[in-house]
C-alpha positions in Angstrom: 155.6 69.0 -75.1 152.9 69.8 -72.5 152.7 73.4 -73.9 152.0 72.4 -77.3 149.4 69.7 -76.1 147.7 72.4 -74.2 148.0 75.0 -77.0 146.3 72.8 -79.0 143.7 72.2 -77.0 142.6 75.4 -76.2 142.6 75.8 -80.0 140.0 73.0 -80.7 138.2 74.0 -77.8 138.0 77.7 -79.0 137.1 77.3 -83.0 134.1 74.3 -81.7 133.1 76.9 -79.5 132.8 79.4 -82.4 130.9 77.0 -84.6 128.8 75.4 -82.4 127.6 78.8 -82.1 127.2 79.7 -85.2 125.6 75.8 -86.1 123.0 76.9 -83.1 122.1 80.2 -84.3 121.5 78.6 -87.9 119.7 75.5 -86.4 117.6 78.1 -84.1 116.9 80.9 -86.6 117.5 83.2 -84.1 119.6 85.8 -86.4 119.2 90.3 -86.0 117.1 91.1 -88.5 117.2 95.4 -89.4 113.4 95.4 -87.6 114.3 94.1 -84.5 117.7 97.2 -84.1 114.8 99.7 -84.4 112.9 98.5 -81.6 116.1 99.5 -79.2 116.2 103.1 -80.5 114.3 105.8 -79.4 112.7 108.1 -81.1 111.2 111.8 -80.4 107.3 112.6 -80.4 107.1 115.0 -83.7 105.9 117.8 -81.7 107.8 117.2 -78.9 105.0 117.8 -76.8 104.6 115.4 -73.5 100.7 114.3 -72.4 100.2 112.6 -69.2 96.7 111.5 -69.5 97.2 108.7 -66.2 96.7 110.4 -62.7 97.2 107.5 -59.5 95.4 107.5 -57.0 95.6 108.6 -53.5 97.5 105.4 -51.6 95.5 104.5 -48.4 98.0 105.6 -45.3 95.3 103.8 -42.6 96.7 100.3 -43.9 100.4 99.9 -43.9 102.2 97.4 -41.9 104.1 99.0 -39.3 105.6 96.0 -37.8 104.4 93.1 -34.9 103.6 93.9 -31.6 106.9 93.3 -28.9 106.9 89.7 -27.4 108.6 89.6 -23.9 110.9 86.1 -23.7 112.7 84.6 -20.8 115.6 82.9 -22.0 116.5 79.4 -21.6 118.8 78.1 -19.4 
């Protein structure tokens, strides 16, 4: 009796699940449109050439945090 009630249960639970989600998506809009899967999908240059036209700087080694100075403590009795 208590397996069936459970079984059940899990049942309703599963197919709301499944079309709450679909009702949301619908209610939302938010569906995969064929533009959107070519966004994700890379593609090759047509020569296949690579141009780096962006050179960084030089980083400034005279400014980096090496840490605080050493405090001396006494500890507390």
């Amino acid at each position: 009796m208590m397996l069936k009630f459970l079984l059940i249960v899990g049942l309703i639970g599963f197919l709301l699940f499944r079309v709450l989600g679909v009702f949301f998506r619908v209610l939302t809009g938010s569906t995969v449109n064929p533009k959107s899967q070519d966004f994700h999908q890379t593609r090759k240059p047509k020569d296949s050439n690579v141009n780096v036209d962006y050179i960084p700087g030089k980083e400034k080694k005279g400014n980096r945090y090496n840490g605080g100075e050493y405090v001396d403590y006494e500890e507390l009795d």
